[in-house]
PyMOL Python script that loads the backbone (N, CA, C, O; Angstrom):
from pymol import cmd

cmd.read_pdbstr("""\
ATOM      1  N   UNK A   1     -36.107  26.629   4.419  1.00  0.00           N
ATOM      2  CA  UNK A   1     -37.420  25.995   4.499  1.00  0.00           C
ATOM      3  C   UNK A   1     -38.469  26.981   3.970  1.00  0.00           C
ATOM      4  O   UNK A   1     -38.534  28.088   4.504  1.00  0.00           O
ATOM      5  N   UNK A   2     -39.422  26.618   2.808  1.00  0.00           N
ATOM      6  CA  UNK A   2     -40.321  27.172   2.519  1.00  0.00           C
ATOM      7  C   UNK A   2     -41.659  27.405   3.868  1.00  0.00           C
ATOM      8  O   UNK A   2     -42.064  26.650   4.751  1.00  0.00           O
ATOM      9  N   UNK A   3     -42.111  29.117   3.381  1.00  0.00           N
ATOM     10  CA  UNK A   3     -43.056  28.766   4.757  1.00  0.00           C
ATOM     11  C   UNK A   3     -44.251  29.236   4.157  1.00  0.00           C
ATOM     12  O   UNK A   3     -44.264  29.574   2.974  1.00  0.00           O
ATOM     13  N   UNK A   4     -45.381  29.289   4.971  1.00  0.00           N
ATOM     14  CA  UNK A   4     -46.968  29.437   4.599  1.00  0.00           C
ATOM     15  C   UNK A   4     -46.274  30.981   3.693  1.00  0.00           C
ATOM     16  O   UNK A   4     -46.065  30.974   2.480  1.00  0.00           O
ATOM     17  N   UNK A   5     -46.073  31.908   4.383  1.00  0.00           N
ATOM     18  CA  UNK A   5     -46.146  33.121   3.062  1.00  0.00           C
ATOM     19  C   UNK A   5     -45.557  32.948   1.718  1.00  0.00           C
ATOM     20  O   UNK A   5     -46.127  33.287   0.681  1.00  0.00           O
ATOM     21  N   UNK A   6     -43.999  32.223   1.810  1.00  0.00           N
ATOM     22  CA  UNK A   6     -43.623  31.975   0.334  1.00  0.00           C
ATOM     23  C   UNK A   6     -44.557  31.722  -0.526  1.00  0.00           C
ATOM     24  O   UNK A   6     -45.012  32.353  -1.480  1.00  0.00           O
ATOM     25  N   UNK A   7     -44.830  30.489   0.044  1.00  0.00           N
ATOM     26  CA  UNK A   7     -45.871  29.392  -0.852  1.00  0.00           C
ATOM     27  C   UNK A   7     -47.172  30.220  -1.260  1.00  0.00           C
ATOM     28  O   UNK A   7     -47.879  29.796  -2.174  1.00  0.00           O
ATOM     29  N   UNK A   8     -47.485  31.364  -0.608  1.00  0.00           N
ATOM     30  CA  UNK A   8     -48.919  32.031  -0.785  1.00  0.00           C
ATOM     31  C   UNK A   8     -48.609  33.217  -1.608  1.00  0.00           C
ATOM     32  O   UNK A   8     -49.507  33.691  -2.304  1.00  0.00           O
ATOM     33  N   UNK A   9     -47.004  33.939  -1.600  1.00  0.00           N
ATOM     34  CA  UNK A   9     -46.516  34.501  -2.864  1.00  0.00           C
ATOM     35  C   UNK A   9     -46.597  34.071  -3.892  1.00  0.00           C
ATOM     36  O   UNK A   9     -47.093  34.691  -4.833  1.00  0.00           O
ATOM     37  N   UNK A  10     -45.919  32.375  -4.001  1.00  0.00           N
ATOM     38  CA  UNK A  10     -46.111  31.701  -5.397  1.00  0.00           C
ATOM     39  C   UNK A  10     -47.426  31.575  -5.807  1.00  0.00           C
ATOM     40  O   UNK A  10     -47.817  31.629  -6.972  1.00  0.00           O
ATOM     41  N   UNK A  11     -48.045  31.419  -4.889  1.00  0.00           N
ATOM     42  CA  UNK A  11     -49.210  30.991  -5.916  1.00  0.00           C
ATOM     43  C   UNK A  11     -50.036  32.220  -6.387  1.00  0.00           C
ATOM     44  O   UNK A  11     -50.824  32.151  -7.330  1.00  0.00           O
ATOM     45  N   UNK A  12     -49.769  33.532  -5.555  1.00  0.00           N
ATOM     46  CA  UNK A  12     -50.430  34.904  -6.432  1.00  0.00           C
ATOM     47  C   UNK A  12     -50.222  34.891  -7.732  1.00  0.00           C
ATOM     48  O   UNK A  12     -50.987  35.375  -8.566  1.00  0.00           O
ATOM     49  N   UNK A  13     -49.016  34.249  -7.988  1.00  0.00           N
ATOM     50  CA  UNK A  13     -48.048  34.059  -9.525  1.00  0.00           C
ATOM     51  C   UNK A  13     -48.817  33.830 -10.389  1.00  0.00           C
ATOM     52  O   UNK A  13     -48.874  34.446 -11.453  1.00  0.00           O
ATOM     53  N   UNK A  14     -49.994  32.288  -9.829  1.00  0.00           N
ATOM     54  CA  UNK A  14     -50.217  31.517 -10.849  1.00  0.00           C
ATOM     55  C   UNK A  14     -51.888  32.215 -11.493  1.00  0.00           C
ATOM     56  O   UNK A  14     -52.752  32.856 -10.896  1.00  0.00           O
ATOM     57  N   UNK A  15     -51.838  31.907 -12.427  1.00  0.00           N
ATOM     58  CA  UNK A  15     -53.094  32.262 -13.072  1.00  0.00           C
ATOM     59  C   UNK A  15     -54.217  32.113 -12.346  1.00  0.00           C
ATOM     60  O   UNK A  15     -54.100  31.795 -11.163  1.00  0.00           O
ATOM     61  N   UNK A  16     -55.696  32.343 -13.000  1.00  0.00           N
ATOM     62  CA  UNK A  16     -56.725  32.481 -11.935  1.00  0.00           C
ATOM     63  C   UNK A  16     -56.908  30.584 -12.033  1.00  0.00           C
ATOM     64  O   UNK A  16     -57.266  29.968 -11.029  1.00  0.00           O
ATOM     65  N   UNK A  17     -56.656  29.971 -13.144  1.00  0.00           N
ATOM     66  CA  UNK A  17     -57.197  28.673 -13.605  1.00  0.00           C
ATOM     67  C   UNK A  17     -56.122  27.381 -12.507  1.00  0.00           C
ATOM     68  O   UNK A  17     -56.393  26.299 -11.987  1.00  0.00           O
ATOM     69  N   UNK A  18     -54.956  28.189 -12.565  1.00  0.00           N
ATOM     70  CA  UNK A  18     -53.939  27.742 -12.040  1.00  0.00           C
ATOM     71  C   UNK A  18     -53.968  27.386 -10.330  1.00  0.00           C
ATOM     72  O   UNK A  18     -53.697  26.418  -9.619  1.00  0.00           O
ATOM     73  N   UNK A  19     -54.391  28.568 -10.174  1.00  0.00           N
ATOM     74  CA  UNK A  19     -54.935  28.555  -9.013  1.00  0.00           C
ATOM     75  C   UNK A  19     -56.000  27.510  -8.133  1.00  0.00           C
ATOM     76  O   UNK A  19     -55.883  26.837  -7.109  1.00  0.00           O
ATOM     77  N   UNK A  20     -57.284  27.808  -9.291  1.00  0.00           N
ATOM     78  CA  UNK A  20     -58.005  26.834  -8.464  1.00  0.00           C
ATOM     79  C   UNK A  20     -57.390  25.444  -8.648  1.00  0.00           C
ATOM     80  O   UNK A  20     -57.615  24.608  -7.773  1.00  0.00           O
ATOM     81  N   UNK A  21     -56.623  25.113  -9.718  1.00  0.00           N
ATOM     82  CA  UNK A  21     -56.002  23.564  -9.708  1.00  0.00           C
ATOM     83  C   UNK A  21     -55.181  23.298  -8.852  1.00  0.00           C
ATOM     84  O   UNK A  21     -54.673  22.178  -8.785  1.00  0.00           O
ATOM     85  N   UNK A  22     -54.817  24.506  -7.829  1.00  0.00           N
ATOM     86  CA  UNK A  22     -53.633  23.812  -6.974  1.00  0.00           C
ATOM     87  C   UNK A  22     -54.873  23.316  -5.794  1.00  0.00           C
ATOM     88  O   UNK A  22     -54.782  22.259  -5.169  1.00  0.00           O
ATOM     89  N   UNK A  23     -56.318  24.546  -5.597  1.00  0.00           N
ATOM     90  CA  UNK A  23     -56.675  24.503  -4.350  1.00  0.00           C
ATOM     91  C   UNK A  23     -57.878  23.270  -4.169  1.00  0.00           C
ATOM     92  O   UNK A  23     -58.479  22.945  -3.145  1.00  0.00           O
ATOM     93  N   UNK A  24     -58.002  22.650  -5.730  1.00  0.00           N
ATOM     94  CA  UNK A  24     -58.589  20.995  -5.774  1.00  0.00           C
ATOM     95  C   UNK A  24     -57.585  20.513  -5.316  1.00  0.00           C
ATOM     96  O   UNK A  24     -57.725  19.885  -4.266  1.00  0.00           O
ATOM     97  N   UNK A  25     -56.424  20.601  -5.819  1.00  0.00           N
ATOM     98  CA  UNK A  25     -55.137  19.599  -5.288  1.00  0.00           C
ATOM     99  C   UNK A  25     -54.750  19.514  -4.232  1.00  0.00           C
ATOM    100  O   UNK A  25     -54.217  18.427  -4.011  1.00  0.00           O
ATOM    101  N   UNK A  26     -54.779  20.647  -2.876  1.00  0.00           N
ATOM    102  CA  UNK A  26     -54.666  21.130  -1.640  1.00  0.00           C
ATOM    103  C   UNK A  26     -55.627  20.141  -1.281  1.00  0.00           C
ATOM    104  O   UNK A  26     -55.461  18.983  -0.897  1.00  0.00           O
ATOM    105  N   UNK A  27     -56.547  20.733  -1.455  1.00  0.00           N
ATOM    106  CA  UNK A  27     -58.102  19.667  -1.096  1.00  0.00           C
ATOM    107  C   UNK A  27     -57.982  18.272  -0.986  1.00  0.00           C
ATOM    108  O   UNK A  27     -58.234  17.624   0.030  1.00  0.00           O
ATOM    109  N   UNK A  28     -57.564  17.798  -2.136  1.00  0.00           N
ATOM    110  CA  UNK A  28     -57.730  16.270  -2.117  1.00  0.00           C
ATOM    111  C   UNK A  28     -56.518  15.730  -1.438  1.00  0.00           C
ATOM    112  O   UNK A  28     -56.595  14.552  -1.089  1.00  0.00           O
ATOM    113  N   UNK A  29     -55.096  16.557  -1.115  1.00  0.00           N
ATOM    114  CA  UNK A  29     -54.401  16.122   0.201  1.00  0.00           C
ATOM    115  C   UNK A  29     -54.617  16.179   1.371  1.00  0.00           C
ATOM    116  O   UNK A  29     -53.788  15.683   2.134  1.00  0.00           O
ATOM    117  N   UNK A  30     -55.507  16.647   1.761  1.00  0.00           N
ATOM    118  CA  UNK A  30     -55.967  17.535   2.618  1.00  0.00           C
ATOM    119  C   UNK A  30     -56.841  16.229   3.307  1.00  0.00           C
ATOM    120  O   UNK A  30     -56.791  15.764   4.445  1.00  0.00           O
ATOM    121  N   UNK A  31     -57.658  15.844   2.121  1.00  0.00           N
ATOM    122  CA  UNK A  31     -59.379  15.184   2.507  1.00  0.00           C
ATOM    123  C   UNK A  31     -58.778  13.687   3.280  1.00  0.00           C
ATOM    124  O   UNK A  31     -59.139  13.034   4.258  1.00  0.00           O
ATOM    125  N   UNK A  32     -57.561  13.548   2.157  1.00  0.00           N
ATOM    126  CA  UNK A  32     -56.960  12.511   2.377  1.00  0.00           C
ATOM    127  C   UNK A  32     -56.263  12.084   3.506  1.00  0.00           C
ATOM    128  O   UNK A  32     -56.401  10.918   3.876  1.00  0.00           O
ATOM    129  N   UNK A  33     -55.568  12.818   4.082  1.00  0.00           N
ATOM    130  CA  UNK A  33     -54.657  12.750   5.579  1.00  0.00           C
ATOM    131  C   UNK A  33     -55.723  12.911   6.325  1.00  0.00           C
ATOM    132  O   UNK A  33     -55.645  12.400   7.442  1.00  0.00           O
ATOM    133  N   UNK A  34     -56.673  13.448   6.068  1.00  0.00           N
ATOM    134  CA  UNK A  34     -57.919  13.412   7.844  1.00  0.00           C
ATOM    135  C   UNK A  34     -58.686  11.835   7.287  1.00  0.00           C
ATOM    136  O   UNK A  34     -58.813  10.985   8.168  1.00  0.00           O
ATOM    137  N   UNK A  35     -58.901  11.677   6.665  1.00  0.00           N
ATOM    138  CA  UNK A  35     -59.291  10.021   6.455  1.00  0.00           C
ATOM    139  C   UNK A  35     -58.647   9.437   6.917  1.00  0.00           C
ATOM    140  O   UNK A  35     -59.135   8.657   7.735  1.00  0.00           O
ATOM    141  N   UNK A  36     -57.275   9.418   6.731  1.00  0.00           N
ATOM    142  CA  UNK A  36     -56.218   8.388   7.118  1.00  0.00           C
ATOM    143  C   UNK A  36     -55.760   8.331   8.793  1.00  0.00           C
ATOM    144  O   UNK A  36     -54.946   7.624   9.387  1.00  0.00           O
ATOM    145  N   UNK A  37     -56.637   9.365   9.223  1.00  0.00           N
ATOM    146  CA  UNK A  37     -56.160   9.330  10.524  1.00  0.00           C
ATOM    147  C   UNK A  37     -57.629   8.078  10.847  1.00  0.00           C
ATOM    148  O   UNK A  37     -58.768   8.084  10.380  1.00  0.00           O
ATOM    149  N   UNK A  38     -56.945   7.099  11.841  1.00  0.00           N
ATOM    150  CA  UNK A  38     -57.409   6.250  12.395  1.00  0.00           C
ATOM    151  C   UNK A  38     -58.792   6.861  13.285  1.00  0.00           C
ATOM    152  O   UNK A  38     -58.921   8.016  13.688  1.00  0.00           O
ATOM    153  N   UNK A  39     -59.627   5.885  13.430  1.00  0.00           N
ATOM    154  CA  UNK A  39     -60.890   6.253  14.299  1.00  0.00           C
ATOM    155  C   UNK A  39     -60.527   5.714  15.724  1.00  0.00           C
ATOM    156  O   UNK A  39     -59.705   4.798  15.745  1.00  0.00           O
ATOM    157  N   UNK A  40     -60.952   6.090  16.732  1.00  0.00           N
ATOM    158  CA  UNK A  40     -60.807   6.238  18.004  1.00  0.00           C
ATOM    159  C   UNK A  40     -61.853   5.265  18.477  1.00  0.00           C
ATOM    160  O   UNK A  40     -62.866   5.420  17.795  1.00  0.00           O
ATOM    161  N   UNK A  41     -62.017   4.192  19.505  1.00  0.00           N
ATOM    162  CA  UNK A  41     -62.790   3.340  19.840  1.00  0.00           C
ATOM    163  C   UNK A  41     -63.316   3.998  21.347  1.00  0.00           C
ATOM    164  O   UNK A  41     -62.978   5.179  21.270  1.00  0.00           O
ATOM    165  N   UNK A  42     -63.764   3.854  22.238  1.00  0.00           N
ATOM    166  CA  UNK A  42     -64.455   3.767  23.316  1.00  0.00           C
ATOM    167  C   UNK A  42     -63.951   2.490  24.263  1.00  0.00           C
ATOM    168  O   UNK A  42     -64.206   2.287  25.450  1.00  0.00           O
ATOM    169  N   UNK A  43     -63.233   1.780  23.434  1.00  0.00           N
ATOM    170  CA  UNK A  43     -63.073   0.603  24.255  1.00  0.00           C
ATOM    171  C   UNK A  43     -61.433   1.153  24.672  1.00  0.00           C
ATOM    172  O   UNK A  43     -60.687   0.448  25.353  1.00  0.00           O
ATOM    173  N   UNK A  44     -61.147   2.121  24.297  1.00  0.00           N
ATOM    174  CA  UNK A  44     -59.174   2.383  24.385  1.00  0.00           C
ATOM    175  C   UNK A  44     -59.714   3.025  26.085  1.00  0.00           C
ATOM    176  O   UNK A  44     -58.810   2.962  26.918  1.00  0.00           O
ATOM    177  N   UNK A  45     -60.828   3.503  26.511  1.00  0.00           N
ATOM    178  CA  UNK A  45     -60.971   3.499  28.161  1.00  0.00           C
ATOM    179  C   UNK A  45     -61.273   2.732  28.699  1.00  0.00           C
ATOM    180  O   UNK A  45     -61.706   3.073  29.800  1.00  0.00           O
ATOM    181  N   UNK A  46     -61.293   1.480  28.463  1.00  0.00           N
ATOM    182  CA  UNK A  46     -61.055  -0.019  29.466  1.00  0.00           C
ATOM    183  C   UNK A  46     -60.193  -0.083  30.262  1.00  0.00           C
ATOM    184  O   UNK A  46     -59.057  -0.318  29.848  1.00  0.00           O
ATOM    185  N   UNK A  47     -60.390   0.076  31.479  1.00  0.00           N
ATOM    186  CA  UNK A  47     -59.756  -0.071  32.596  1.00  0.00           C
ATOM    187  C   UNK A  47     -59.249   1.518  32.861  1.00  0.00           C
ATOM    188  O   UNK A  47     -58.156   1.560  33.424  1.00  0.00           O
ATOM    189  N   UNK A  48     -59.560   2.198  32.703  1.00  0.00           N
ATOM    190  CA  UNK A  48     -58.896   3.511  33.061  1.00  0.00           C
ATOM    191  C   UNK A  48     -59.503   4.113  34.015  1.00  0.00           C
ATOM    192  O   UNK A  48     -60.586   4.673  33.848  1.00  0.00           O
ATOM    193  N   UNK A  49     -58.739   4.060  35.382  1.00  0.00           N
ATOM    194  CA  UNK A  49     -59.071   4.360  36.622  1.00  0.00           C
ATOM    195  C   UNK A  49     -59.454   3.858  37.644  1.00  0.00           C
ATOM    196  O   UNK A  49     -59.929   4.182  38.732  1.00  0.00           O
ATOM    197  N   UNK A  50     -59.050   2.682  36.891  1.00  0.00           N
ATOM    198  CA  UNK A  50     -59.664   0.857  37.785  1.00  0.00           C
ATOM    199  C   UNK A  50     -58.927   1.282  39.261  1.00  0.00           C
ATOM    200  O   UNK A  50     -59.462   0.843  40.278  1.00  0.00           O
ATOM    201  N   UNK A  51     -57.920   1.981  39.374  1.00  0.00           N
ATOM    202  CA  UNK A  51     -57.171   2.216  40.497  1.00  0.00           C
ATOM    203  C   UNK A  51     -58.592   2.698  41.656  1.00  0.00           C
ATOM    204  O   UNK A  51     -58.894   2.178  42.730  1.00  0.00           O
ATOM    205  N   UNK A  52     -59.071   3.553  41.125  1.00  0.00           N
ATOM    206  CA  UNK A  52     -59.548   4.061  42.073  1.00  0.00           C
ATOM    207  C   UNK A  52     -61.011   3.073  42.755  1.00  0.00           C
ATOM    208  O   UNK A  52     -61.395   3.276  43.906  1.00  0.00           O
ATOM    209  N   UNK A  53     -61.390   2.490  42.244  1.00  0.00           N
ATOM    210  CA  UNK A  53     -62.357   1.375  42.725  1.00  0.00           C
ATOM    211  C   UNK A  53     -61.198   0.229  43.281  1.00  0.00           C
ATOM    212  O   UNK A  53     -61.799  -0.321  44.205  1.00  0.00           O
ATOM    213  N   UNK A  54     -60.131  -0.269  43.203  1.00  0.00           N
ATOM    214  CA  UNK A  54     -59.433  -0.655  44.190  1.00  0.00           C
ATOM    215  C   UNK A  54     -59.772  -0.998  45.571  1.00  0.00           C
ATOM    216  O   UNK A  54     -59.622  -0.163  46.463  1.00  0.00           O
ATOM    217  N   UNK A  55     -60.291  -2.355  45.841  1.00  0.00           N
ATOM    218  CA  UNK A  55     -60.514  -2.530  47.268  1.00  0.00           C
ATOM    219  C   UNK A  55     -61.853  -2.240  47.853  1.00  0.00           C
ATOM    220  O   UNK A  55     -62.142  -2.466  49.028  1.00  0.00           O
ATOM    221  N   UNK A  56     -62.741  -1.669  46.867  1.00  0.00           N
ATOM    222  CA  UNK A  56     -64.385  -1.140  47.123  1.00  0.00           C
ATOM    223  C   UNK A  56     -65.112  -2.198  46.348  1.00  0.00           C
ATOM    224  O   UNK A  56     -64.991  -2.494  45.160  1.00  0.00           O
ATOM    225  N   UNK A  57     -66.020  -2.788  47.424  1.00  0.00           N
ATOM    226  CA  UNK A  57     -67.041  -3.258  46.986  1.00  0.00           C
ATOM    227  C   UNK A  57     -68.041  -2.238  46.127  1.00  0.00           C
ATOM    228  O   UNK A  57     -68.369  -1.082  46.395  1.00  0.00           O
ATOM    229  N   UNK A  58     -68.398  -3.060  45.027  1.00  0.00           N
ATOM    230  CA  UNK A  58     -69.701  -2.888  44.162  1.00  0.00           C
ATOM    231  C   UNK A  58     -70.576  -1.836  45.302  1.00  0.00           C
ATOM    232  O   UNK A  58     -70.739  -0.724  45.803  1.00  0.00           O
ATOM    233  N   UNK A  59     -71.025  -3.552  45.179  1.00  0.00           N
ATOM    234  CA  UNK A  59     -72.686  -3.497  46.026  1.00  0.00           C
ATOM    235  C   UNK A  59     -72.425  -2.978  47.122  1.00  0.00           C
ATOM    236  O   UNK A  59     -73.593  -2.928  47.508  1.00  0.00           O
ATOM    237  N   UNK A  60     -71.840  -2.534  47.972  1.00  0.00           N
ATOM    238  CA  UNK A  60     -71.787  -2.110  48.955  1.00  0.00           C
ATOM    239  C   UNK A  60     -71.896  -0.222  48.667  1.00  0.00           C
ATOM    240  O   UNK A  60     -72.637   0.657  49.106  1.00  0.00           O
ATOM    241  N   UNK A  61     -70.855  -0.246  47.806  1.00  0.00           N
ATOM    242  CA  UNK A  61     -70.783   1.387  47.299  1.00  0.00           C
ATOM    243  C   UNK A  61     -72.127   1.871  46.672  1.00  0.00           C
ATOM    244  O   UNK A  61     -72.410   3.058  46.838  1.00  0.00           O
ATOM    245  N   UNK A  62     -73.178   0.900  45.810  1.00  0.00           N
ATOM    246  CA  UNK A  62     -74.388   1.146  45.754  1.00  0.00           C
ATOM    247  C   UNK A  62     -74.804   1.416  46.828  1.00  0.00           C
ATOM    248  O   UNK A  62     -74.846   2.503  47.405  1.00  0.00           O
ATOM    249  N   UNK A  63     -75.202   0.200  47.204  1.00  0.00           N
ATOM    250  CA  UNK A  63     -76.510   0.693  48.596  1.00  0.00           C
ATOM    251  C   UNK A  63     -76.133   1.547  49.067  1.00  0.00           C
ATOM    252  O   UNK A  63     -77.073   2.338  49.139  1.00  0.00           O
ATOM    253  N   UNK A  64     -74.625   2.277  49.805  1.00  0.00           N
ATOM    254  CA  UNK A  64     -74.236   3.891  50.222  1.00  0.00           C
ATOM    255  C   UNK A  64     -75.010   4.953  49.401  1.00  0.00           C
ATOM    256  O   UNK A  64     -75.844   5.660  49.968  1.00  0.00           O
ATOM    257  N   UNK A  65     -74.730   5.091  47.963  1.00  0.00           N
ATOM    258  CA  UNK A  65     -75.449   5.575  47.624  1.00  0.00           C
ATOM    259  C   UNK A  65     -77.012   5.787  47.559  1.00  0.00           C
ATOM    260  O   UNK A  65     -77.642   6.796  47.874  1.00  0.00           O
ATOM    261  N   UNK A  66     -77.454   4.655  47.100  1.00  0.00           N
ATOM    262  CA  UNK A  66     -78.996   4.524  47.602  1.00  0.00           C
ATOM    263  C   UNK A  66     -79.252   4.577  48.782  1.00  0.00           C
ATOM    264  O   UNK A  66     -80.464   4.369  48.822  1.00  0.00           O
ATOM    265  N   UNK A  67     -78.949   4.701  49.640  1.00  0.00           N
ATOM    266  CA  UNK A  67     -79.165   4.887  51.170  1.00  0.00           C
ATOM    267  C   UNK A  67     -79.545   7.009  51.007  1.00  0.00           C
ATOM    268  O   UNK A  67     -80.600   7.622  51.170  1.00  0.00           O
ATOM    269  N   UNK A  68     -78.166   7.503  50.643  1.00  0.00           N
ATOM    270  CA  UNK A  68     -78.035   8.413  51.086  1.00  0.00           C
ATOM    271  C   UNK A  68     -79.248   9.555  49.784  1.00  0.00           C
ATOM    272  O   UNK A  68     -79.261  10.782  49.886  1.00  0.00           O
ATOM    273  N   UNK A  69     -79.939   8.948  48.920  1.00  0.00           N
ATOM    274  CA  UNK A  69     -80.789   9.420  47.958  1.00  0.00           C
ATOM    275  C   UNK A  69     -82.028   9.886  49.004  1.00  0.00           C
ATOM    276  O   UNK A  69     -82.769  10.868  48.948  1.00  0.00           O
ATOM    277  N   UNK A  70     -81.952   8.777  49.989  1.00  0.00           N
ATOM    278  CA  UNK A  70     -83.993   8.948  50.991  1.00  0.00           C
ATOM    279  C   UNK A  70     -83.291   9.710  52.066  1.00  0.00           C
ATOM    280  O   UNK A  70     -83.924   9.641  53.120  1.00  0.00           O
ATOM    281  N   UNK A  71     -82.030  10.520  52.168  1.00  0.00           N
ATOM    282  CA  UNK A  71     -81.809  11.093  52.963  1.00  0.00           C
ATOM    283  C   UNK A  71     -81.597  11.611  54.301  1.00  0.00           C
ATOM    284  O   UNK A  71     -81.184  12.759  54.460  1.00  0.00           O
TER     285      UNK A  71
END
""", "prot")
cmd.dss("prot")
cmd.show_as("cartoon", "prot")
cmd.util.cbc("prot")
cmd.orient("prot")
């Protein structure tokens, strides 16, 4: 298996011109796989932790709170 140093030997190899054409080419694989990663919604935490409100009233757990604000 080729690893990060091989690959960074070969390319000392290549010319100075050579070079930057691999590191546009790096680049534009590069730009490409983080695009392609999917965007993340806000809605994928729907329902997460619903467990723990389980059996508790709302309004009731408000007014506790607002109760305990006037101290």
């Amino acid at each position: 298996m080729t690893t990060y140093k091989d690959v960074l030997k070969l390319a000392r190899t290549l010319t100075p011109e050579e070079q930057l054409q691999l590191i546009h080419e790096l680049i534009a694989v590069a730009r490409h796989q983080v695009a392609a990663k999917p965007k993340r919604s806000i809605m994928e935490l729907k329902g997460l932790g619903k467990e723990v409100w389980n059996g508790i009233d709302a309004q009731e757990y408000v007014n506790q709170e607002r109760g305990a604000w006037n101290g």
